[in-house]
C-alpha atoms as one frame of an Amber mdcrd trajectory, in Angstrom:
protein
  36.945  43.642  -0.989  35.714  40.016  -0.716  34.515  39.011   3.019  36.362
  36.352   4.374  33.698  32.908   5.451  34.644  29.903   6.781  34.964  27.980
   3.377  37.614  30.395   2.855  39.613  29.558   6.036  38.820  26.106   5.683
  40.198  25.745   1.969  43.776  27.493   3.094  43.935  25.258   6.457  43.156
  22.210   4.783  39.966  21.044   6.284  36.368  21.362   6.559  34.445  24.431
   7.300  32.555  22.450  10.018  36.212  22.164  12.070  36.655  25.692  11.254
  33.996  26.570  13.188  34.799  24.622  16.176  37.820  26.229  16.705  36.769
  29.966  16.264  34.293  29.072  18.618  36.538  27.548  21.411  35.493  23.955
  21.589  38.096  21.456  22.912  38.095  18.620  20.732  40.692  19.430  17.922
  43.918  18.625  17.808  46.751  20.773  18.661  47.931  21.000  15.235  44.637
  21.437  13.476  43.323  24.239  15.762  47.604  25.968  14.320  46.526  25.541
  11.181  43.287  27.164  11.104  44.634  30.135  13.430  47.370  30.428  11.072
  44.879  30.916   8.434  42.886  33.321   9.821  46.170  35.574  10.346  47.044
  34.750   6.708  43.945  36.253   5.833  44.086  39.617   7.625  43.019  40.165
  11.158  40.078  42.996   9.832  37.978  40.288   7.918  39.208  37.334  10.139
  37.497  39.187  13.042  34.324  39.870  10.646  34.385  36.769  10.074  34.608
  35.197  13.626  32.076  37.790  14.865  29.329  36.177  12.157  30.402  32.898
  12.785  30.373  33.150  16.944  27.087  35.349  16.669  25.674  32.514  14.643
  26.432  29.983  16.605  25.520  31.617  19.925  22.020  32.538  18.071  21.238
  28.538  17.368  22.790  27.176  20.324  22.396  29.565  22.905  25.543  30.163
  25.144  26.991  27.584  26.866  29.233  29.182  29.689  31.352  26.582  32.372
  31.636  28.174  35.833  34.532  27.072  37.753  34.376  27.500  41.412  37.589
  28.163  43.808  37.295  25.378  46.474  37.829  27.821  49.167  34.080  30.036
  48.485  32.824  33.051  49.993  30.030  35.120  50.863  30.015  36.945  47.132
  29.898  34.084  44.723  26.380  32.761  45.289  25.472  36.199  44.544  27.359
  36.248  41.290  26.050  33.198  40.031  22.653  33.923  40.894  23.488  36.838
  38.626  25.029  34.755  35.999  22.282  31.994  35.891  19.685  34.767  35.571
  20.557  36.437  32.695  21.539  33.168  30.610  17.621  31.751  31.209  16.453
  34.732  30.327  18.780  34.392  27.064  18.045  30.335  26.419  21.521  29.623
  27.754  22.865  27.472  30.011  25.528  27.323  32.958  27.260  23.912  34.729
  29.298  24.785  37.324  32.681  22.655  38.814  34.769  22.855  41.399  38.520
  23.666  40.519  39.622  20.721  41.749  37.882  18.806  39.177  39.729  20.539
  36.267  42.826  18.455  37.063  40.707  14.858  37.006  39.503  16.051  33.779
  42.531  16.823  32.570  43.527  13.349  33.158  40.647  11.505  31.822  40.187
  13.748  28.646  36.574  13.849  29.575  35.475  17.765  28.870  32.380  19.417
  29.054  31.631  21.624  25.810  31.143  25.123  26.865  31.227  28.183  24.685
  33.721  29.656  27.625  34.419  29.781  31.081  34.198  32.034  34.419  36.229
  31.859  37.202  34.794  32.256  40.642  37.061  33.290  43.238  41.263  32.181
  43.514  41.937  29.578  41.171  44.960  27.856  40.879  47.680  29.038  37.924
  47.627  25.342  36.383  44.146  25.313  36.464  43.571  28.849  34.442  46.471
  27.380  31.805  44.996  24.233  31.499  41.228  26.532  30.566  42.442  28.965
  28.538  44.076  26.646  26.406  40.398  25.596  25.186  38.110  28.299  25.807
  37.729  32.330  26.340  37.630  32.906  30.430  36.736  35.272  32.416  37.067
  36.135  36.042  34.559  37.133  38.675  34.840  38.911  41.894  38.814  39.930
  41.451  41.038  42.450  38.876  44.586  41.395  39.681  44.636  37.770  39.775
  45.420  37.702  36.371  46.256  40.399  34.074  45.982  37.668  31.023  42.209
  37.063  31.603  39.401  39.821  30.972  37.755  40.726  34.618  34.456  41.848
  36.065  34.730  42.678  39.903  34.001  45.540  42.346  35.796  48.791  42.381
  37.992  48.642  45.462  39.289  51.635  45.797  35.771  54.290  45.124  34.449
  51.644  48.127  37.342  52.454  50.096  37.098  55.981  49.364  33.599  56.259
  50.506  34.604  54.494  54.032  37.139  56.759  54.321  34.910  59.858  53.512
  32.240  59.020  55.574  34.466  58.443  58.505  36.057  61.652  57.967  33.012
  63.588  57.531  32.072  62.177  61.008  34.756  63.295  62.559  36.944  60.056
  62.690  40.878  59.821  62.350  42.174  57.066  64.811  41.072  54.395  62.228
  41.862  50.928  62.376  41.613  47.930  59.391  40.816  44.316  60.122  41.810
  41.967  57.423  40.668  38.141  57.094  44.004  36.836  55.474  45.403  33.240
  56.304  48.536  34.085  54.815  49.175  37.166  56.714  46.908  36.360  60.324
  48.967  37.581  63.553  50.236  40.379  61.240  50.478  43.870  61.682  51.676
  46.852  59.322  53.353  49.859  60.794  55.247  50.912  58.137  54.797  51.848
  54.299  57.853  48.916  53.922  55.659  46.675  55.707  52.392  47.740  53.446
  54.199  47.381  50.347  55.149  43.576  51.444  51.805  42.976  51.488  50.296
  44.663  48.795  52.933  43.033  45.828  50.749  39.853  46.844  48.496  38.685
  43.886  44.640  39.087  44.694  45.253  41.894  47.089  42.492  44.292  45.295
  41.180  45.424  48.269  44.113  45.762  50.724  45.791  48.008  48.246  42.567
  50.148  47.839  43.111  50.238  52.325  46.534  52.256  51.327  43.902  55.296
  51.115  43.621  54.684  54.599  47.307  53.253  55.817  48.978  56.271  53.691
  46.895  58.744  55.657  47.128  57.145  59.215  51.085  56.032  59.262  52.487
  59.227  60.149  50.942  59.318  63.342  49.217  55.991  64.126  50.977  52.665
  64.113  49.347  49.290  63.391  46.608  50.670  61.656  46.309  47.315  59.567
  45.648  43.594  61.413  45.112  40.669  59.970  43.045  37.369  61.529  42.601
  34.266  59.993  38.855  33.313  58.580  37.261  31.141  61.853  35.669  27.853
  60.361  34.819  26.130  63.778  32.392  28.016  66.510  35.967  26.912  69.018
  37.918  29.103  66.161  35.231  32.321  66.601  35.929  32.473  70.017  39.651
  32.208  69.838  39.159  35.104  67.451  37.202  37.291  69.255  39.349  37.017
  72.433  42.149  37.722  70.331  40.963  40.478  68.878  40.067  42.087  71.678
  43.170  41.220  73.496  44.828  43.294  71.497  42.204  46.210  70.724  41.887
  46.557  74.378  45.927  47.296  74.471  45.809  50.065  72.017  46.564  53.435
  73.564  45.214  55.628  71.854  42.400  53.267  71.335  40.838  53.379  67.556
  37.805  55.751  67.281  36.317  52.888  64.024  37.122  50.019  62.828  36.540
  48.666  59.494  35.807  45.020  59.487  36.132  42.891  56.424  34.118  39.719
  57.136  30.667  40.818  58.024  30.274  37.986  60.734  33.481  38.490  62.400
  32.155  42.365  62.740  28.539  40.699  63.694  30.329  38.624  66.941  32.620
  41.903  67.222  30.092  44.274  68.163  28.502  41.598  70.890  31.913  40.996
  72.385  33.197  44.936  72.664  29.014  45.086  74.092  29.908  42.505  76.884
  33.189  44.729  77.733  31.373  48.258  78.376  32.603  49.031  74.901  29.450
  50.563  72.783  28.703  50.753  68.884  28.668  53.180  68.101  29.001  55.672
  70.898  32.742  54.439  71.822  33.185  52.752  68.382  32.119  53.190  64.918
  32.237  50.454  63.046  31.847  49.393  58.933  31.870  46.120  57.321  31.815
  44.731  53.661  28.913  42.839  52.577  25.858  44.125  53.581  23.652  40.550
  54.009  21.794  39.224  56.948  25.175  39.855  59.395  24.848  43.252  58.672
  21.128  43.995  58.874  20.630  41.699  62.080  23.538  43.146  64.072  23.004
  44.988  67.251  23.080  47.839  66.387  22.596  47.309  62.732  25.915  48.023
  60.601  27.277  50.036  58.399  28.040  48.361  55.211  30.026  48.028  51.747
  26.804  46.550  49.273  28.944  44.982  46.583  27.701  44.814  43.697  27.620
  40.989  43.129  24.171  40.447  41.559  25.565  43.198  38.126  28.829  41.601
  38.219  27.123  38.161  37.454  24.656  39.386  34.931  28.209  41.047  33.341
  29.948  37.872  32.277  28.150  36.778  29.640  29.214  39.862  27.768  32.819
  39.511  27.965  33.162  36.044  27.096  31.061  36.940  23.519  33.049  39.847
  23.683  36.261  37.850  23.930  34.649  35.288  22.075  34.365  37.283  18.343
  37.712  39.146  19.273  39.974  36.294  20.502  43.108  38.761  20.023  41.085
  42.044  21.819  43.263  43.462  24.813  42.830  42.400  27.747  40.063  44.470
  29.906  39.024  44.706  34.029  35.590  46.301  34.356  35.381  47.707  38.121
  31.717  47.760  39.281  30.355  50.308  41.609  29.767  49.628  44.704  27.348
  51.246  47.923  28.066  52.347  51.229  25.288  51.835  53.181  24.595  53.813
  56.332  23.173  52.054  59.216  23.496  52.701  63.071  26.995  51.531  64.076
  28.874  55.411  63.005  28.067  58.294  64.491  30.312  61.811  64.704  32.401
  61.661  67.343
């Protein structure tokens, strides 16, 4: 059987092989219509060649130009994404390629203008808007970073939520632990409480919510006999804001009767100014409190006593990327995949066995 090249799909479409190319490759300046007529081509000529043929023609253009990969930032960023570019941006120089990063606000002023960048692809960093991913997927392959559930249209790299939650969970239980209590940064749900599996299930149908549905390990186990065992706070951005926090939080930890043998702290910081605060009240880490964090950086390692921590694994999610957009790339029509990412509990001083 013949092999299918790009004269071929050119000569059914109707143009040149040189526009052929730029479409299998994902580049954004070709009309609406054209970039029809040369996908319709490629069906008309089977999907088995077509995607031999788009393999050879992506590999070949990746191999002369090296890849070209757009990184769009969420406006909101957190503690993971310099991580994951640093990740990103080191295996493209070691590769020849190149990254340019914008902010997702900036995707709509482009939009406007109909000034683009030319990537080979895209990689979303963090929450980005619906209209946004539309408007990039429309032109290039994407990918996100640092989240599973955002989308289930886009292929995914991020950290597995619920083996991290598991090993909390074991290592809490191992020490001897079962009055265990979550603390959430969410501004959507700050001042909020769960109690109930009806409540849990409100929060969980929320998109991005990877890692409070992996704490229904937890909630699932404590309901029965411990109310409340989920809080949420809202992310302090002012040093006024950290204090309003703190006192809040231990307004109402200091209520709780039976008080919480751990707590597992999302934001690494907030758990940080935690432990100082509970220190100041007579309460002690770890010999009242255990307490675990996500993040493991500087908050964790500098803490007094040191913390407990979640490593994600932000650095291998990075160097990832590059391998699902070639992926998706060659196979434009390949399912749709989420690669989880293993991450590390590491044991410091702030849990102890009861």
């Amino acid at each position: 059987m013949m092999s299918v090249t790009l004269k071929h799909v050119a000569d059914l479409s109707g143009v040149s092989p040189m526009t052929v190319s730029r479409v299998i490759r994902g580049l954004s300046r070709v009309a609406p219509a054209t970039r029809k007529k040369v996908q319709d081509a490629v069906s008309a000529l089977g999907l088995q060649q077509s995607e031999a043929m788009l393999g050879a023609a992506v590999g070949n253009a990746i191999a002369e130009n090296r890849l070209k990969l757009m990184v769009v930032m969420a406006d909101e960023e957190n503690v993971g994404f310099a991580a994951i570019f640093g990740g990103l941006k080191q295996r493209l120089m070691a590769e020849g390629g190149i990254v340019t990063v914008v902010k997702s606000s900036e995707v709509l002023d482009m939009e406007r203008s109909g000034k683009w960048p030319r990537p080979h692809g895209c990689v979303f960093l963090g929450k980005i808007e619906p209209e946004v991913v539309h408007i990039l997927k429309r032109r290039w392959p994407c990918v996100l970073a640092g989240a599973s559930n955002l989308s289930d249209t886009i292929d995914s790299v991020s950290m597995n939520e619920n083996r991290a939650a598991a090993a909390i969970l074991d290592h809490l239980s191992e020490l001897g632990h079962r009055q265990i209590f979550w603390l959430g940064v969410d501004h959507e749900q700050a001042g909020k409480s769960i109690s109930t599996l009806k409540d849990l299930i409100q929060v969980l149908d929320r998109p991005g919510n990877a890692r409070y549905a992996a704490w229904q390990f937890l909630a699932e186990y404590q309901l029965g006999n411990e109310p409340s065992c989920i809080r949420w706070v809202a992310a302090p951005k002012e040093e006024k804001q950290w204090a309003q926090t703190i006192n809040g939080c231990w307004a109402w930890f200091s209520k709780m009767n039976p008080r919480p043998t751990s707590l597992i702290v999302e934001d690494e910081e907030l758990a940080a100014r935690l432990l100082k605060h509970f220190s100041s009240k007579e309460v002690r880490v770890p010999r009242d409190l255990s307490v675990i964090s996500y993040g493991n950086s500087k908050f964790s390692q500098t803490s007094s006593p040191p913390l407990t921590s979640v490593s994600p694994p932000w650095k291998q999610i990075g160097q990832t990327l590059p391998e699902l957009v070639r992926r998706r790339m060659i196979h434009p029509s390949a399912p749709v995949v989420a690669i989880e990412l293993e991450a590390k509990l590491v044991q410091r001083k702030s849990t102890t066995p009861l």
